[in-house]
C-alpha positions as a Markdown table, in Angstrom:
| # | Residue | x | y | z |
|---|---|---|---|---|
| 1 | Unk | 0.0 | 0.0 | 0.0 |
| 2 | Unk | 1.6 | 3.0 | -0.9 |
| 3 | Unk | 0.7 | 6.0 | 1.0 |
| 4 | Unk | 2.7 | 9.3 | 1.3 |
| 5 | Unk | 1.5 | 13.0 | 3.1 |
| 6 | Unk | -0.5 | 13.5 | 0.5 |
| 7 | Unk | -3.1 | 10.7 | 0.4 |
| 8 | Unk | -6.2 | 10.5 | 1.3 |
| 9 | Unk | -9.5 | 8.8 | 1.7 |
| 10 | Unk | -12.1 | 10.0 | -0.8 |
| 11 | Unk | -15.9 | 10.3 | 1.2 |
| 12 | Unk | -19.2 | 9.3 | 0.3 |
| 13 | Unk | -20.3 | 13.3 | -0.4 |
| 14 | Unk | -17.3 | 13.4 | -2.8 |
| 15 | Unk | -15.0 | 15.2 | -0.3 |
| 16 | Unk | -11.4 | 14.4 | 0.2 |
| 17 | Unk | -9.9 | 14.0 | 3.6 |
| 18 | Unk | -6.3 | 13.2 | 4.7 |
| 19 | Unk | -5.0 | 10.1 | 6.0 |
| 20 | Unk | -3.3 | 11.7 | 9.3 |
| 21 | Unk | -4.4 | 15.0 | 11.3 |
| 22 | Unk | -3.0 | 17.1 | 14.3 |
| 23 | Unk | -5.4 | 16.7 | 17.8 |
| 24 | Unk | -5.5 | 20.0 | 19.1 |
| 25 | Unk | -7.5 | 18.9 | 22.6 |
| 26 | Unk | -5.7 | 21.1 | 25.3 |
| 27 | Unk | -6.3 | 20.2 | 28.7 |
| 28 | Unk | -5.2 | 23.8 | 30.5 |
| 29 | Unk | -4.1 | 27.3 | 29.6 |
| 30 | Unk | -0.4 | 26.5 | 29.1 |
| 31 | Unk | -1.5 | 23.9 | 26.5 |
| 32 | Unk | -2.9 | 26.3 | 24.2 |
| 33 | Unk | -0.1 | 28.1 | 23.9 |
| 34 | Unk | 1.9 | 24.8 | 23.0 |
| 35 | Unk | -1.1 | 24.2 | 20.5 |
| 36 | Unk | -0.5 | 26.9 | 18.9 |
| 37 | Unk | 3.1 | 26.6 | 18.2 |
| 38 | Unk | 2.2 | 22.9 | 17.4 |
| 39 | Unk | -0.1 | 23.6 | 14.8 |
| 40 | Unk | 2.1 | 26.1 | 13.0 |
| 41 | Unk | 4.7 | 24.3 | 12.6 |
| 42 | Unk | 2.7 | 21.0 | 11.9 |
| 43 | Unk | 1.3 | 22.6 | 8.9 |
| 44 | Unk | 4.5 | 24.0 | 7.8 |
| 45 | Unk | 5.8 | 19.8 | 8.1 |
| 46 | Unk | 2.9 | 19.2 | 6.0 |
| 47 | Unk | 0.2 | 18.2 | 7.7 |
| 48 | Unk | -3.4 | 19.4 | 6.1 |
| 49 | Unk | -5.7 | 18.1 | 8.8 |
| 50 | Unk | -6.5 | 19.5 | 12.0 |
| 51 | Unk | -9.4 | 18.2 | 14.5 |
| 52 | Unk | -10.7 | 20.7 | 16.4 |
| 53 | Unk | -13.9 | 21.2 | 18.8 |
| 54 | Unk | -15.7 | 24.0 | 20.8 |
| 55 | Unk | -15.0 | 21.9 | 23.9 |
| 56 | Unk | -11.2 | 22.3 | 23.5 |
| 57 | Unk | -11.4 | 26.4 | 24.0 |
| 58 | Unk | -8.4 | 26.9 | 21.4 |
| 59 | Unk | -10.6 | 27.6 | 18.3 |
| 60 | Unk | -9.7 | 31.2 | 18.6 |
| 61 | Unk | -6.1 | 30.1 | 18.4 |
| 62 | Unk | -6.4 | 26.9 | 16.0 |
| 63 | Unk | -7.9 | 30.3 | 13.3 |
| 64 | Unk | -5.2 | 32.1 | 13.9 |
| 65 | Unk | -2.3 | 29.8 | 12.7 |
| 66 | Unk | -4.3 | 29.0 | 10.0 |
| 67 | Unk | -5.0 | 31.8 | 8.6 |
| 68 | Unk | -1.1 | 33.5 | 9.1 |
| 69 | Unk | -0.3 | 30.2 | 7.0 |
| 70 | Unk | -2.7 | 31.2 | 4.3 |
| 71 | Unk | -2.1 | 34.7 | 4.7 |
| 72 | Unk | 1.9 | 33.9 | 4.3 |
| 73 | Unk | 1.1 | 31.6 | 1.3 |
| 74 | Unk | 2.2 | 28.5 | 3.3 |
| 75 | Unk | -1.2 | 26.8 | 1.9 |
| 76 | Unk | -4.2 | 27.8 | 0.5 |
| 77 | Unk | -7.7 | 27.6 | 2.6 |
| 78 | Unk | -8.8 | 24.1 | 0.1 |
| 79 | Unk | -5.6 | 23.0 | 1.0 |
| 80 | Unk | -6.4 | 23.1 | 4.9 |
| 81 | Unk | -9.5 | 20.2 | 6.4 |
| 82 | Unk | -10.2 | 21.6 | 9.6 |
| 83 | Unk | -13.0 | 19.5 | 11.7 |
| 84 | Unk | -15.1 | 21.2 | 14.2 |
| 85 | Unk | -17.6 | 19.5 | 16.9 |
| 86 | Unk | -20.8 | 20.2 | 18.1 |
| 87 | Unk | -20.7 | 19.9 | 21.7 |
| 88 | Unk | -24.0 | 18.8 | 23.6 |
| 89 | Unk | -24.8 | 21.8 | 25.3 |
| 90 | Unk | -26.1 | 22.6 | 21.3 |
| 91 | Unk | -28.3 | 19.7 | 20.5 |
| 92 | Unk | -31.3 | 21.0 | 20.2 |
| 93 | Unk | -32.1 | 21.8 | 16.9 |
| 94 | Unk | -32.6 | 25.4 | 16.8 |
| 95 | Unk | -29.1 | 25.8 | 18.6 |
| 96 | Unk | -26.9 | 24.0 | 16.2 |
| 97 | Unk | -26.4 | 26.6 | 13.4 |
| 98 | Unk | -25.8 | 28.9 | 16.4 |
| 99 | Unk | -22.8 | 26.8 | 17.7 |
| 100 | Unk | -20.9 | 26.6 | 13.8 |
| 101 | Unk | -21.6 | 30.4 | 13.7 |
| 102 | Unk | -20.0 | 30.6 | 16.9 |
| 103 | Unk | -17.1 | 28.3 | 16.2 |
| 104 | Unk | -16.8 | 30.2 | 12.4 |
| 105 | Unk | -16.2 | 33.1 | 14.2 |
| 106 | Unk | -14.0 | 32.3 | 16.9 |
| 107 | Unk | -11.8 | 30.5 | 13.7 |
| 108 | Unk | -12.0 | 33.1 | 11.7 |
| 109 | Unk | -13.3 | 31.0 | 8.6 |
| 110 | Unk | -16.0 | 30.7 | 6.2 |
| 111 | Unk | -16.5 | 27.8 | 6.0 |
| 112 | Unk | -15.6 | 24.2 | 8.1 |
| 113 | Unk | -14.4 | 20.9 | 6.0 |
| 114 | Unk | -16.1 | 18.7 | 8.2 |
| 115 | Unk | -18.3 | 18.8 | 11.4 |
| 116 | Unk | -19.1 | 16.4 | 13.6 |
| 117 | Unk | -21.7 | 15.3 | 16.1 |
| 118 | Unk | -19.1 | 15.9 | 19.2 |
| 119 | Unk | -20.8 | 12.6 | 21.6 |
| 120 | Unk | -24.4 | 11.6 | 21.1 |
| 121 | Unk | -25.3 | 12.9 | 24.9 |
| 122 | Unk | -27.6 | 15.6 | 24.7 |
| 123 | Unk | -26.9 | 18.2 | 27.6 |
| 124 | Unk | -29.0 | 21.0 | 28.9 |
| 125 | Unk | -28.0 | 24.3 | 27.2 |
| 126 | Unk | -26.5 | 27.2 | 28.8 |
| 127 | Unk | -23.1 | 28.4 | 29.9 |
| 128 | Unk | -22.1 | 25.6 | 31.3 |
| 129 | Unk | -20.3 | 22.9 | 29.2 |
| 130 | Unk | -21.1 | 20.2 | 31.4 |
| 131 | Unk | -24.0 | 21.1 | 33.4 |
| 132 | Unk | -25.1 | 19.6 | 36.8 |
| 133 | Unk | -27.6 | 18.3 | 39.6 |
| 134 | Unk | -27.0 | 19.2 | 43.1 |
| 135 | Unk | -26.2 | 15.7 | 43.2 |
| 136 | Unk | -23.2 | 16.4 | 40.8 |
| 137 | Unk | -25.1 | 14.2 | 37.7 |
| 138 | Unk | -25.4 | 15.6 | 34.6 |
| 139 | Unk | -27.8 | 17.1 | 33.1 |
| 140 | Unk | -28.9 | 15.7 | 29.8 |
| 141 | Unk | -31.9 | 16.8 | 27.8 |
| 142 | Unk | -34.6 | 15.6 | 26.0 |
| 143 | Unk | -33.8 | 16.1 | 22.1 |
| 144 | Unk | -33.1 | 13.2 | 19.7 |
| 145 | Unk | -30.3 | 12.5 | 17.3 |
| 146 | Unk | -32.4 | 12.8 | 14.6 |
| 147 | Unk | -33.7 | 16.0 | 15.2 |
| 148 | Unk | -30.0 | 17.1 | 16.3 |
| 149 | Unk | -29.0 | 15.5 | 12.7 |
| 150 | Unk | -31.7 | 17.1 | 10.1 |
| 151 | Unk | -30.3 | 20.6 | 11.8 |
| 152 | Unk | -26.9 | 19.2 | 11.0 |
| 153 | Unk | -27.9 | 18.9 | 7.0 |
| 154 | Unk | -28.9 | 22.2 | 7.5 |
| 155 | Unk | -25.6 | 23.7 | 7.8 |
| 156 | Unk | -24.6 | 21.9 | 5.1 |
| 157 | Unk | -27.2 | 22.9 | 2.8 |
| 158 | Unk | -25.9 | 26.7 | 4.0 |
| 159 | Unk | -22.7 | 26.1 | 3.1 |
| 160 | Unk | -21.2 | 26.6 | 6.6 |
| 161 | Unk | -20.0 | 23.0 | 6.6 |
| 162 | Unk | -18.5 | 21.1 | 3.6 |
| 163 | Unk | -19.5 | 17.6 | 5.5 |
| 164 | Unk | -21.1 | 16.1 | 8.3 |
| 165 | Unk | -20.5 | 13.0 | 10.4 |
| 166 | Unk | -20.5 | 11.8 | 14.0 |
| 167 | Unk | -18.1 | 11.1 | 16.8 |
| 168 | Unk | -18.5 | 8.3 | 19.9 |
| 169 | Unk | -21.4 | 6.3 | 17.5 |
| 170 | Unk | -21.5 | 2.9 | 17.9 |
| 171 | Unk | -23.3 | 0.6 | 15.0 |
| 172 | Unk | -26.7 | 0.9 | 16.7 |
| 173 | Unk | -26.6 | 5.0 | 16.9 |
| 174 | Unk | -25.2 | 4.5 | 13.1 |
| 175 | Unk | -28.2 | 3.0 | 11.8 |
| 176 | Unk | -30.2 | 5.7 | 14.0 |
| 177 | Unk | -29.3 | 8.2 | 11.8 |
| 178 | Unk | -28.6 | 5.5 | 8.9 |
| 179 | Unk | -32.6 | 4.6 | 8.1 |
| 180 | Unk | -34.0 | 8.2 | 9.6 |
| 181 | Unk | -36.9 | 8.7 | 7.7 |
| 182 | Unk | -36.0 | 11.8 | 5.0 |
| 183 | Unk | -32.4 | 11.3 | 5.3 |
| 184 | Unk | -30.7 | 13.7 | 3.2 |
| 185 | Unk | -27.0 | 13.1 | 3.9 |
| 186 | Unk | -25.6 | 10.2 | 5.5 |
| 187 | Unk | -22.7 | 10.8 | 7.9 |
| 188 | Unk | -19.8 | 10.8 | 6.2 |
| 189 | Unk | -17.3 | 9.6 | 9.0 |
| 190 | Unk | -17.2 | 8.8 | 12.5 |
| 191 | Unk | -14.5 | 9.6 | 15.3 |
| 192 | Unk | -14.1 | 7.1 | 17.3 |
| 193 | Unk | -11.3 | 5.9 | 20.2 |
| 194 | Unk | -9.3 | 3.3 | 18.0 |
| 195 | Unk | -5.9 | 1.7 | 18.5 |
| 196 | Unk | -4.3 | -2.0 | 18.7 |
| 197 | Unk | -5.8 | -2.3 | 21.9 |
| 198 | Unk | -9.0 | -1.1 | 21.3 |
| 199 | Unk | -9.4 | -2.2 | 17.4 |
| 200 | Unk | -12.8 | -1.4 | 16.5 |
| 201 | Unk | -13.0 | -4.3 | 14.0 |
| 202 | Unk | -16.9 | -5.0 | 14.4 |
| 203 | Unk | -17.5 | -1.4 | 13.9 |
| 204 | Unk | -14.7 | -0.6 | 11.4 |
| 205 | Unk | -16.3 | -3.6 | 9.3 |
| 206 | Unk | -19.8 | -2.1 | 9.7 |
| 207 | Unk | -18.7 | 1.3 | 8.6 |
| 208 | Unk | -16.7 | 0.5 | 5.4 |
| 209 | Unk | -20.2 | -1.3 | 4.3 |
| 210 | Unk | -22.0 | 1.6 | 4.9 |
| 211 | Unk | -19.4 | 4.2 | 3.0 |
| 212 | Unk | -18.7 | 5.7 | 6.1 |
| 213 | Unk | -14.7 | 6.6 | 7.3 |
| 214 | Unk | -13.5 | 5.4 | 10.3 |
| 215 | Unk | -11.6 | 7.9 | 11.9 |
| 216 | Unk | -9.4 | 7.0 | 14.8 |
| 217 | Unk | -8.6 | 9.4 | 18.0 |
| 218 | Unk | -6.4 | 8.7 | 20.9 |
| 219 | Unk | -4.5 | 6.2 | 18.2 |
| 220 | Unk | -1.6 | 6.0 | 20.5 |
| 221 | Unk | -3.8 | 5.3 | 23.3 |
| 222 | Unk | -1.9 | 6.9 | 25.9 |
| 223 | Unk | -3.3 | 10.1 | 26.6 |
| 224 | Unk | -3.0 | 10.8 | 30.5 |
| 225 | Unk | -5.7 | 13.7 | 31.0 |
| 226 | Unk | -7.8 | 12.7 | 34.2 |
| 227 | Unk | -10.5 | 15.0 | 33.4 |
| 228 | Unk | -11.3 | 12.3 | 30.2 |
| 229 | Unk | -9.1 | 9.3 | 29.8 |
| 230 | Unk | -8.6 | 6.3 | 32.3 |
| 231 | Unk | -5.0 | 6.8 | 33.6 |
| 232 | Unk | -4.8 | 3.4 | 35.2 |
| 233 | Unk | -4.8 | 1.7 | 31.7 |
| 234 | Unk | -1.4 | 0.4 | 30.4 |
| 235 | Unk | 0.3 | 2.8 | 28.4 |
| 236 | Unk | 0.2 | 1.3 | 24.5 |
| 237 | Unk | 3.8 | 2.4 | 23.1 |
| 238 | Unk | 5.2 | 0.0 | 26.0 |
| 239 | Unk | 3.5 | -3.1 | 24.3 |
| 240 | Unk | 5.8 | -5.8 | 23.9 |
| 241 | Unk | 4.5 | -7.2 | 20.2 |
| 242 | Unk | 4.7 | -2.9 | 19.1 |
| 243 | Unk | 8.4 | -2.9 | 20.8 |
| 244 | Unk | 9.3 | -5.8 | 19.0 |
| 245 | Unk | 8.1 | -4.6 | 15.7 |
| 246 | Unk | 9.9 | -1.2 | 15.9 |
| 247 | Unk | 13.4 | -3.1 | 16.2 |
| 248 | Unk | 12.1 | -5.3 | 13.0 |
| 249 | Unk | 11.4 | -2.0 | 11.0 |
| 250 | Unk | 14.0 | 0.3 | 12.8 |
| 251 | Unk | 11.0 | 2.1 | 13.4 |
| 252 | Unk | 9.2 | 3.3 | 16.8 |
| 253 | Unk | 6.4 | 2.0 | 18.7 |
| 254 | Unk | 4.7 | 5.1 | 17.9 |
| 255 | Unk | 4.8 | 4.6 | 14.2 |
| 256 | Unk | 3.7 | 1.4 | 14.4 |
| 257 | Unk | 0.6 | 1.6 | 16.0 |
| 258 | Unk | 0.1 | 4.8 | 13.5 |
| 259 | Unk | 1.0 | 2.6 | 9.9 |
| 260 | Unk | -1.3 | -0.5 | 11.5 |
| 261 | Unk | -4.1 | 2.2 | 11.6 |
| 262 | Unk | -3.9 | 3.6 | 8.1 |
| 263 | Unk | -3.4 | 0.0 | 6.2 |
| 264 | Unk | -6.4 | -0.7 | 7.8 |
| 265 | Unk | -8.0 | 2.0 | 6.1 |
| 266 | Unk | -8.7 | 4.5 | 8.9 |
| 267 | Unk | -7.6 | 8.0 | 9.4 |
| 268 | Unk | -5.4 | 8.7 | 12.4 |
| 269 | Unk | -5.4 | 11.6 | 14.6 |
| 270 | Unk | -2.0 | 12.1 | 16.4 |
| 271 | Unk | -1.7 | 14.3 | 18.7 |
| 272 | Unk | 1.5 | 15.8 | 19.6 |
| 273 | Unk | 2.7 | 19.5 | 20.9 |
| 274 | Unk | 6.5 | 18.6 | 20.4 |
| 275 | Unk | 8.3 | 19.5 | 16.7 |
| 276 | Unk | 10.1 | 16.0 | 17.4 |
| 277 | Unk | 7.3 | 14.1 | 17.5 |
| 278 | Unk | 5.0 | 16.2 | 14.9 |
| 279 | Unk | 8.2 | 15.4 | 12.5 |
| 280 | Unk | 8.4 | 12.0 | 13.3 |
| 281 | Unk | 4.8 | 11.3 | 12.7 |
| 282 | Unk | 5.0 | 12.1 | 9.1 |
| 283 | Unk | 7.3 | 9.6 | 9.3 |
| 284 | Unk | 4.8 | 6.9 | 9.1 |
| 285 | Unk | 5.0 | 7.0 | 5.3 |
| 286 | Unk | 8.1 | 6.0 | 5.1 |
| 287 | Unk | 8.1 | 2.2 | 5.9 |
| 288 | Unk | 4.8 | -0.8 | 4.7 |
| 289 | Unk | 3.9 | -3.3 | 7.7 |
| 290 | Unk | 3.8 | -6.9 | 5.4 |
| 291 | Unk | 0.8 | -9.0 | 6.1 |
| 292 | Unk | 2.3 | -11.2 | 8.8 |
| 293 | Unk | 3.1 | -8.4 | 10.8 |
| 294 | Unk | -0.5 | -6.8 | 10.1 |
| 295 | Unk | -1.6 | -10.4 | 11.6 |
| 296 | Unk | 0.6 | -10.1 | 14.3 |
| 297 | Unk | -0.7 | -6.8 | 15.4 |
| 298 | Unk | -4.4 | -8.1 | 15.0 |
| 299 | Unk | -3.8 | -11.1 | 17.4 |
| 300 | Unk | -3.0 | -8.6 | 20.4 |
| 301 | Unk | -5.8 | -9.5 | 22.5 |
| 302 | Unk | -6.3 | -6.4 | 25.1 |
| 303 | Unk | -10.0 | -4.6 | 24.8 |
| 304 | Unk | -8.3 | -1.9 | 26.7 |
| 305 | Unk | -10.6 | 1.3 | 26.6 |
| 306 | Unk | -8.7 | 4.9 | 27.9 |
| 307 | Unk | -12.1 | 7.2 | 27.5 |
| 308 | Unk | -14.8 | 5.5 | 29.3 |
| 309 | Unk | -16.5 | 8.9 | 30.5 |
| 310 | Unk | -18.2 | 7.4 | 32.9 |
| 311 | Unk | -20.1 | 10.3 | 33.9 |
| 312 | Unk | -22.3 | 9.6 | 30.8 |
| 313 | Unk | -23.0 | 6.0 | 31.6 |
| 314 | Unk | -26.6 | 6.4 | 32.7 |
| 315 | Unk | -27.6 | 8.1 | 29.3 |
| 316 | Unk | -28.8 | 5.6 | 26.8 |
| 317 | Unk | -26.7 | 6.9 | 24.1 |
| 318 | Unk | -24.2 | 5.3 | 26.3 |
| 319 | Unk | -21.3 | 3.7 | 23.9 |
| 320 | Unk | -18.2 | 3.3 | 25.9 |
| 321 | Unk | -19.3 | 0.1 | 27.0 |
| 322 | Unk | -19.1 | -1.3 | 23.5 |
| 323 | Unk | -16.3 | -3.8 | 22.1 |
């Protein structure tokens, strides 16, 4: 499979989106600052994707770099695919429109490449991102996906979004949306957690039959943000079959778990706010796992899950339970 920078996966709307992207999620202040950097000079490398989301509170900054690397003729705008999220505070249907405004505006853009259904938890709007009880549960509120989706094609139709997809769905959420009475555009792609220990095959399998890209986050599986991920999970660049395989390919851990994503046929989000590491995940192009090794990696028999967002668990949109 031959695969350099410039590939990418063509969509069922006829959009084109690349194989590898920069995470911006920034946990704190200093972050953003990092993000910044990172994103400047992760552009500048080469890379053409960047995943965004209101959540992160860096879209002000993710606009900026992009548009000094336009302005400075590093790329053109149809050169950049930047992916937004609609957070669940935004749900209902009369709100979503607001929220890509909102995020347009804070970005500085006309337009987004692709947005996506952030989680399928609807929350109860207002100021808070993650509203609560007294009890300290959250708040959810009564809209459906459908509705949240037909606002969705909306934007689309507007122009204010070149594509549409999901994030967190599993197969039953899918086919939700999938046989929606009036469907007008499928979704396109859907983010979910995906790396050798958390493979995804059932739903990677149910996704390339329905035209839909897998896309995969946290695809070094490590992330160590308490707010979000499970930090007493074994960290995934320390497994033994991916060491073993970097000494094989003189390659690292890291870009093994990265190439095992994309001959699978899913995009990868890496996330990295180092120049080191934003170099050396371009890198991933530069080496072909053969088929026994591809075997090898599929045999690793884990199921670990870093996001389980617990906090979530008693909606019935529920997914981190799944696989």
């Amino acid at each position: 499979m031959t695969l350099d920078k410039n590939s990418y996966l063509k969509m069922s709307d006829g959009n084109k989106i690349p194989l590898i992207g920069l995470g911006t999620y920034c946990p704190d202040e200093v972050q953003k600052s990092k993000c910044e950097e990172a994103i400047k000079v992760a552009i500048e490398l080469g890379f053409r994707l960047i995943d965004g989301a209101f959540i992160y509170g860096n879209e002000e900054e993710i606009g900026r770099v992009m548009n000094a690397k336009i302005a400075d003729g590093t790329v053109k705008r149809d050169e950049l695919f930047y992916t937004g999220k609609l957070w669940g505070t935004f749900h209902r249907p009369e709100l979503v429109r607001t929220s890509v405004e909102e995020s347009l505006k804070k970005l500085k853009l006309d337009y987004m490449d692709l947005f996506l259904i952030h989680m399928p938890f609807p929350l109860k709007p207002g100021a808070d991102p993650l509203p609560k009880d007294e009890s300290g549960k959250l708040v959810f509120d009564d809209v459906d996906l459908c509705q949240t989706w037909e606002a969705m094609e909306l934007c689309k139709d507007a122009g204010l979004v070149k594509s549409i997809g999901v994030s967190n769905f599993n197969q039953r959420l899918l086919e939700k949306i999938l046989n929606k009475p009036g469907l007008k555009y499928k979704p396109v792609l859907n983010q979910v957690e995906c790396h050798p220990y958390l493979k995804q095959a059932q739903l990677l399998s149910f996704c390339k039959s329905k035209d839909i890209v897998l896309e995969a986050f946290s695809a070094l599986g490590s992330q160590r943000d308490e707010a979000w991920m499970d930090t007493s999970t074994p960290v995934l660049r320390e497994e033994p079959v991916l060491v073993d395989l970097a000494k094989k390919h003189n390659q690292s851990p890291v870009l093994i778990a990265l190439r095992y994503q994309l001959q699978r046929g899913i995009v990868v989000l890496a996330k990295s706010f180092t120049q080191k590491h934003i170099k050396e995940n371009l890198q991933v192009f530069d080496f072909q796992l053969p088929e026994e090794d591809m075997k090898t990696l599929n045999g690793i028999k884990r199921n670990v899950r870093y996001m389980k967002l617990t906090g979530f668990a008693s909606h019935p949109n529920y997914t981190f339970g799944d696989e």
